[in-house]
C-alpha positions in Angstrom: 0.0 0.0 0.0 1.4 3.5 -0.7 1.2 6.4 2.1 -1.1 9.3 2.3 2.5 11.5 0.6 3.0 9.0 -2.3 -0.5 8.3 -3.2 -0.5 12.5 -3.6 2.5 12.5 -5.5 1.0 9.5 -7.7 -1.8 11.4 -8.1 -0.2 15.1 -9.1 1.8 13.0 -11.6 -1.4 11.6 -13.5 -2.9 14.7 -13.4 0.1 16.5 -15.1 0.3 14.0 -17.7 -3.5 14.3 -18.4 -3.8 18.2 -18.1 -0.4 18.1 -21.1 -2.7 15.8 -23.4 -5.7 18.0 -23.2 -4.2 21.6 -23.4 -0.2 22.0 -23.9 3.1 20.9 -22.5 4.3 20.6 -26.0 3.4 23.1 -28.4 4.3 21.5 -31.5 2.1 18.6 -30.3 -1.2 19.9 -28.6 -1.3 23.8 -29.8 -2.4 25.0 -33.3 -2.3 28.3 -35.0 -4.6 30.4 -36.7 -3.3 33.2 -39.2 -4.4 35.1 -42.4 -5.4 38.7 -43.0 -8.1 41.2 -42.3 -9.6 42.7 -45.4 -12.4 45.3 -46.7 -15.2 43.5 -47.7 -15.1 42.0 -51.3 -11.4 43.2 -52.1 -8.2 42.8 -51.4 -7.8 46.4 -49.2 -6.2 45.2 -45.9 -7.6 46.7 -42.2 -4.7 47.4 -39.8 -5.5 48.1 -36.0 -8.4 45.1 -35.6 -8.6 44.0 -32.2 -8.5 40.2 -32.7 -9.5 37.4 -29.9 -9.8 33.5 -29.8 -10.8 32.7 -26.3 -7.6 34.0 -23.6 -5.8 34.7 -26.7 -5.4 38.2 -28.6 -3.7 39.9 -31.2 -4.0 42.9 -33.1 -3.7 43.1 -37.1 -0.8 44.9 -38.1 0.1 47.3 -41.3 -0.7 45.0 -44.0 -4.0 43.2 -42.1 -2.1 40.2 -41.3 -3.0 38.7 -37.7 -1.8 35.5 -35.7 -3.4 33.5 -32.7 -2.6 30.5 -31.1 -4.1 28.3 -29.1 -4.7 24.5 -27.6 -6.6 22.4 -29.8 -10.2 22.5 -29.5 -13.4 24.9 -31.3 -13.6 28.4 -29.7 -15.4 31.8 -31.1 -13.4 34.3 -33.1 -13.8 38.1 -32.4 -12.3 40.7 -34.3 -13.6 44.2 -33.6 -12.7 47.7 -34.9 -14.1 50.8 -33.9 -16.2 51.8 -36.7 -16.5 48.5 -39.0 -19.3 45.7 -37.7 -18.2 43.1 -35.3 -17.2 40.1 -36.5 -18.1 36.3 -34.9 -17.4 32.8 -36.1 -16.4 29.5 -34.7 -13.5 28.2 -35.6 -11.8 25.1 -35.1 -7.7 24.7 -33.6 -5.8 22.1 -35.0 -2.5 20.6 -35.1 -0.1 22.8 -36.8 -1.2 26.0 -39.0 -4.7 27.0 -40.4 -5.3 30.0 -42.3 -8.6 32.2 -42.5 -8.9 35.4 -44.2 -11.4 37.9 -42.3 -13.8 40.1 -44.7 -15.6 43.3 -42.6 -18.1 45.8 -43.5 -17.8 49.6 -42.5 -20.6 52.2 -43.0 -17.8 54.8 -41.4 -14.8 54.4 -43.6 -16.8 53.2 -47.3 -18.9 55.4 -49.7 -21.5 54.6 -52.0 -20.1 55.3 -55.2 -22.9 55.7 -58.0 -23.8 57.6 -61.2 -25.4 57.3 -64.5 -23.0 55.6 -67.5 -23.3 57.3 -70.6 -22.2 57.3 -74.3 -19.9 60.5 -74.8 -21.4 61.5 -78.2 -24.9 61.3 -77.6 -25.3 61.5 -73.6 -27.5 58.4 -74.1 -27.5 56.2 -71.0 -25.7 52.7 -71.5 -27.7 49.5 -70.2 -25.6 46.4 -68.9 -22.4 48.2 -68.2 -20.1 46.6 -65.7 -18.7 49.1 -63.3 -16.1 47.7 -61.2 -13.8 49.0 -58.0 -10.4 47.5 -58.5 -7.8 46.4 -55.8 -5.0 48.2 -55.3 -2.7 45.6 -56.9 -5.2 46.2 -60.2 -6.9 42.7 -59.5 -10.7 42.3 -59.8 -13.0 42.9 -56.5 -16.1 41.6 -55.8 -17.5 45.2 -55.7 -19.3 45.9 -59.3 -22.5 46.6 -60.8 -23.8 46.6 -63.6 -26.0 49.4 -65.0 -29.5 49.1 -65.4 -31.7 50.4 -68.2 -31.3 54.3 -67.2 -27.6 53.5 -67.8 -27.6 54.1 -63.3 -25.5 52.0 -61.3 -23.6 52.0 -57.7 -21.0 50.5 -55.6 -21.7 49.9 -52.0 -18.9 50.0 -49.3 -15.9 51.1 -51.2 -13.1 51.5 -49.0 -12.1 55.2 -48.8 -8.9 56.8 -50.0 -8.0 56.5 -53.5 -10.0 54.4 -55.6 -9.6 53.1 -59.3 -13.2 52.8 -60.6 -13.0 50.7 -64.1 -15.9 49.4 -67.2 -14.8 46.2 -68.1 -16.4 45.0 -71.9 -16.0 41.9 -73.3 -12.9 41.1 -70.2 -11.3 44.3 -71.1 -11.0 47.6 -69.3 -12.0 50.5 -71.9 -12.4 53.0 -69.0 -10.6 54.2 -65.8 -10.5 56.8 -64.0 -9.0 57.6 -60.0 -11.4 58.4 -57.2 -10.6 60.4 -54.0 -13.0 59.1 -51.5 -13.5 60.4 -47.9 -17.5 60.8 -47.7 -20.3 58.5 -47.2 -21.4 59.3 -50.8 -19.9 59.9 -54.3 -21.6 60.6 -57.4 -19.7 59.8 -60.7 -21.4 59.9 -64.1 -19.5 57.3 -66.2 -19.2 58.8 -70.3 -18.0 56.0 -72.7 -16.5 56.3 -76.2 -19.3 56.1 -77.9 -19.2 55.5 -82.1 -21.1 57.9 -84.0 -21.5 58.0 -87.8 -21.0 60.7 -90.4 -20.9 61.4 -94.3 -18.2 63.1 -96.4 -20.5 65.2 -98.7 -17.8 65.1 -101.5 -18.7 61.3 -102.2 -21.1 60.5 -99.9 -19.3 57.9 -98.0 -20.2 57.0 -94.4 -17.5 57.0 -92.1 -17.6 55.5 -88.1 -15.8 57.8 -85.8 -15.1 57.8 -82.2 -13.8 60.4 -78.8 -11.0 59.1 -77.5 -9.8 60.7 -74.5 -10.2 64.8 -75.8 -9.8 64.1 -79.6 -12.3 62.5 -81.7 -10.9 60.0 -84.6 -11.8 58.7 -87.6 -12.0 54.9 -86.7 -11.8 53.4 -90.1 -9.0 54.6 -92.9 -9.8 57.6 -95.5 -11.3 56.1 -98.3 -11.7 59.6 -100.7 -10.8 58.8 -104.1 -10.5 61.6 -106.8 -8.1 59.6 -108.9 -6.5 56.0 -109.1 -3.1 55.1 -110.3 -1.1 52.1 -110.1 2.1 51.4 -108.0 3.9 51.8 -110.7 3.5 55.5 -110.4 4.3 58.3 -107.5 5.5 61.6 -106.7 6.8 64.1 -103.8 5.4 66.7 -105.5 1.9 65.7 -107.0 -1.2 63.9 -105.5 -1.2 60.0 -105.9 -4.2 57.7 -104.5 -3.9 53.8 -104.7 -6.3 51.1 -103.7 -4.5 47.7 -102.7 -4.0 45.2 -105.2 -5.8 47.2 -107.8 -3.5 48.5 -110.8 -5.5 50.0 -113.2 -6.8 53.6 -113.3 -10.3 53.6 -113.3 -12.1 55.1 -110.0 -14.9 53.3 -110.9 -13.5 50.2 -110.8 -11.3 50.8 -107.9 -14.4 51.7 -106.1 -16.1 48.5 -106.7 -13.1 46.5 -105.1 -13.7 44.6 -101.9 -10.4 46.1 -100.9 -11.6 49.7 -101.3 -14.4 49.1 -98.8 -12.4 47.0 -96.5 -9.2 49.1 -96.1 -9.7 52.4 -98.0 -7.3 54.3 -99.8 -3.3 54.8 -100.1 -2.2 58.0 -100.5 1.2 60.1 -100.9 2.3 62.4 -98.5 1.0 65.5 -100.7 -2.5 63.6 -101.2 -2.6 62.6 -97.7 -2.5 66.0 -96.1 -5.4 67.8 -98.5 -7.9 64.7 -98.3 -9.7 64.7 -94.7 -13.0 65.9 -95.2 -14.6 69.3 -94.0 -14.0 69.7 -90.5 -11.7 66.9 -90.3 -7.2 67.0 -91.0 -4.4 64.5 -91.0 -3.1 64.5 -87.6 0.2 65.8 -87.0 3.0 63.9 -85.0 2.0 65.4 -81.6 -1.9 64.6 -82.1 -0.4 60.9 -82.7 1.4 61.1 -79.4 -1.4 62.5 -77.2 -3.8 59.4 -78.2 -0.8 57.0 -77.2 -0.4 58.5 -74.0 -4.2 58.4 -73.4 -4.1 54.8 -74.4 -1.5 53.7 -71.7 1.9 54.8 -73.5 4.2 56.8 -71.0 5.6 60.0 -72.3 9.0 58.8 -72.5 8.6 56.5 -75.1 5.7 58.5 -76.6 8.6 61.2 -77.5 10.8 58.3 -79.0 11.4 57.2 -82.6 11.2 53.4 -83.6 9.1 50.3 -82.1 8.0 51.2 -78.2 5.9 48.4 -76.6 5.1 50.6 -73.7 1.6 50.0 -72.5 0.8 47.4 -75.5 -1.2 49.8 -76.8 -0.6 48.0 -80.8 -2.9 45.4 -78.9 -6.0 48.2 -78.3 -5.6 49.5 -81.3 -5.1 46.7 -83.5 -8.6 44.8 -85.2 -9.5 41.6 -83.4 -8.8 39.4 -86.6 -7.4 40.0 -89.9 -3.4 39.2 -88.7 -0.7 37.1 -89.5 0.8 34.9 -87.3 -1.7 35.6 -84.4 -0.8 39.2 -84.3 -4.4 40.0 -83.7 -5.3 42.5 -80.6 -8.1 43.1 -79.1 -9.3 46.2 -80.2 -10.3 47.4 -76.7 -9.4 50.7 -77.5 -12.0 50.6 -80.7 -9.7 52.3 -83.0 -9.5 49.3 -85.5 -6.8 49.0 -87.3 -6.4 46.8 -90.4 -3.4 45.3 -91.7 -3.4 47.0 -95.1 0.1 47.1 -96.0 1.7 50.3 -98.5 2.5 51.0 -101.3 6.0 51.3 -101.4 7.8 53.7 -104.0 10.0 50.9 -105.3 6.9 50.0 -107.4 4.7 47.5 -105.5 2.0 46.8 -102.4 3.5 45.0 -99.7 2.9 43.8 -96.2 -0.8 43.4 -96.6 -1.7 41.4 -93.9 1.6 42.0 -91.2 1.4 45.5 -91.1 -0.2 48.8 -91.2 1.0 52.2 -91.6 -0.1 56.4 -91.1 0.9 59.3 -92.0 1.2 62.3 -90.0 1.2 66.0 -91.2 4.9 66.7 -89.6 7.5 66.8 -91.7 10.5 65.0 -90.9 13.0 66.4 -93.6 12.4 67.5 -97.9 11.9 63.6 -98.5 10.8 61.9 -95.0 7.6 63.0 -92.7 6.7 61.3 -89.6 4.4 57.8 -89.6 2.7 55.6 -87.4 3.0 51.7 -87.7 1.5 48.7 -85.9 2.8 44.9 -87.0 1.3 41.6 -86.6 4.1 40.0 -84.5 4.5 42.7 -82.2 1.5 44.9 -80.3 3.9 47.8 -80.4 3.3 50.9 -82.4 6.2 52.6 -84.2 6.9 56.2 -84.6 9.3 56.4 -87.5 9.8 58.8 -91.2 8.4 57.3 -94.4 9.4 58.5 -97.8 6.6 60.9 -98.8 6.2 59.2 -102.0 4.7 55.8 -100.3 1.7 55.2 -100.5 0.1 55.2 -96.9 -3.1 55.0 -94.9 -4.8 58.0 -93.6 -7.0 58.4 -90.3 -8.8 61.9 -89.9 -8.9 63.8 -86.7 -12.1 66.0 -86.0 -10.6 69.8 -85.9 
């Protein structure tokens, strides 16, 4: 039999070992962790300064939302609490090792209500079955979008404040963005999107699509006056030449008729080039070229630079969704549409239809050279470079 001392000591010893199963004499073994981050509701926009508790244990979220608790093993209730957002609740379960749980809260004190009407920029017409999103800061996708109803009205609930990238995402591509300051429970922002209106050249009565882009409002199909026809056998610095693609006679008729006049317009000298916009409408000079690259995503560095410049992919937006070689097709987001027509080079032929398509602008580049725009079918760059003013190029009109 064991004394009344030993039985005790017995018994504290079973009692230890017990008590170190259940809650934790080895941490590795009988203690588990819970960590993730604290977030805005529906993005990615991390909450600092959440009081966080999981039973006796607390912790705070730090700079970047990220919290850690740790506990014995077992199911408790998880608090997290900041003044101003809703409390949040759930039950979570501690086991062995690590677990990871993000934590999503709502604030009526530090989100607006972003909301306006989306509109067409030509007409003011309201646009139905727009999506309006809020992005993250890292330029991912939140779960905070709408999309407009048939009064073109939409509106985001429980934006995080501070600055705020509202996007309209057609067809999985952003064609409209635009920086938001927000410190207010309520924000109104009319959305206007490029919006393609039609008008005629009364010189032939030819119909031409055009579009705002940014502060300038383009022609978004290629020139297609035609007061003469020659061959590519034929050209000039001096005198006005017109060519249609693959067509060598000189009958404007005929060249008219040509699937190729309707589908890619007309070639033109330098000389043509600059007197054939119609009324109310020129040939875009160098600078007007840059200002549209910039607006599309080009930064003005490489704007101001001569040759290829991939900056901001904007070959991609403006390039036609089919129609390329080699799977250089782009997705037109920007709506601008450009066609691989080719040129007409002075040496005497058409060339590069289908890989490439060039501009002219109305700056001079030297007695024999002026300054060009061209997109290719292997790249989505756009190239600022000087073309011999006797090629044969295409021309997009800019609204004066």
């Amino acid at each position: 039999m064991y004394g009344g001392n030993d039985l005790k000591a017995k018994l504290f010893i079973i009692t230890l070992a017990v008590s170190c199963l259940v809650w934790s004499c080895d941490e590795d073994i009988l203690t588990g962790e819970i960590t993730g981050s604290i977030y805005f509701h529906g993005t990615r926009i991390p909450v600092s300064g959440v009081s966080m508790a999981l039973d006796a244990q607390k912790s705070t979220s730090n700079d970047v939302g990220g919290y850690r608790l740790t506990g014995p093993l077992g199911r408790y209730y998880l608090r997290a609490e900041k003044d101003g957002f809703d409390p949040y609740l759930s039950e979570v379960k501690i086991v062995q090792g690590t677990s990871y749980l993000d934590i999503y809260l709502t604030s009526s004190k530090y989100t607006t209500l972003v909301y306006g009407v989306v509109r067409g920029n030509h007409t003011g017409n309201p646009q139905a079955g727009i999506q309006v999103m809020m992005l993250n800061p890292d330029e991912s996708e939140s779960e905070i979008w709408d999309k407009s109803d048939n009064e073109g009205n939409y509106q985001l609930e429980y934006v995080p404040q501070g600055e705020r990238m509202i996007v309209v995402i057609y067809d999985g591509f952003i064609i409209f963005q635009e920086l938001l300051i927000l410190d207010g429970p309520e924000y109104s922002f009319d959305i206007f999107l490029p919006e393609p209106f039609s008008f005629v050249d009364e010189r032939d009565g030819h119909v031409y699509d055009a579009l705002k882009i940014g502060s300038q409002t383009w022609m978004v199909e290629n020139l297609a006056w035609l007061p003469s026809v020659s061959g590519p056998l034929y050209g000039s610095k001096e005198d006005s030449y017109y060519y249609v693609l693959a067509y060598y006679g000189g009958s404007i008729s005929e060249a008219v008729n040509t699937t190729n006049y309707w589908d890619y317009g007309v070639l033109y000298n330098w000389i043509a080039a600059k007197s054939s916009c119609p009324d109310g409408w020129h040939l875009p000079g160098d600078e007007e070229w840059q200002t549209l690259e910039m607006f599309l995503g080009m930064g003005t560095f490489d704007a101001y630079r001569d040759g290829g410049r991939l900056d901001g992919e904007i070959g991609r937006k403006m390039k036609s969704a089919s129609g390329w070689i080699n799977n250089g097709n782009g997705d037109n987001s920007s709506k601008f549409n450009v066609l691989p027509v080719g040129s007409r080079f002075d040496s005497g032929g058409f060339d590069t239809f289908g890989y490439r398509a060039t501009f002219w602008t109305s700056t001079e580049s030297s007695e024999v050279f002026a300054w060009s725009r061209g997109l290719g079918s292997n790249v989505h760059w756009v190239d600022r470079d000087r073309h011999d003013v006797r090629n044969g190029l295409s021309v997009r009109c800019i609204q004066d």
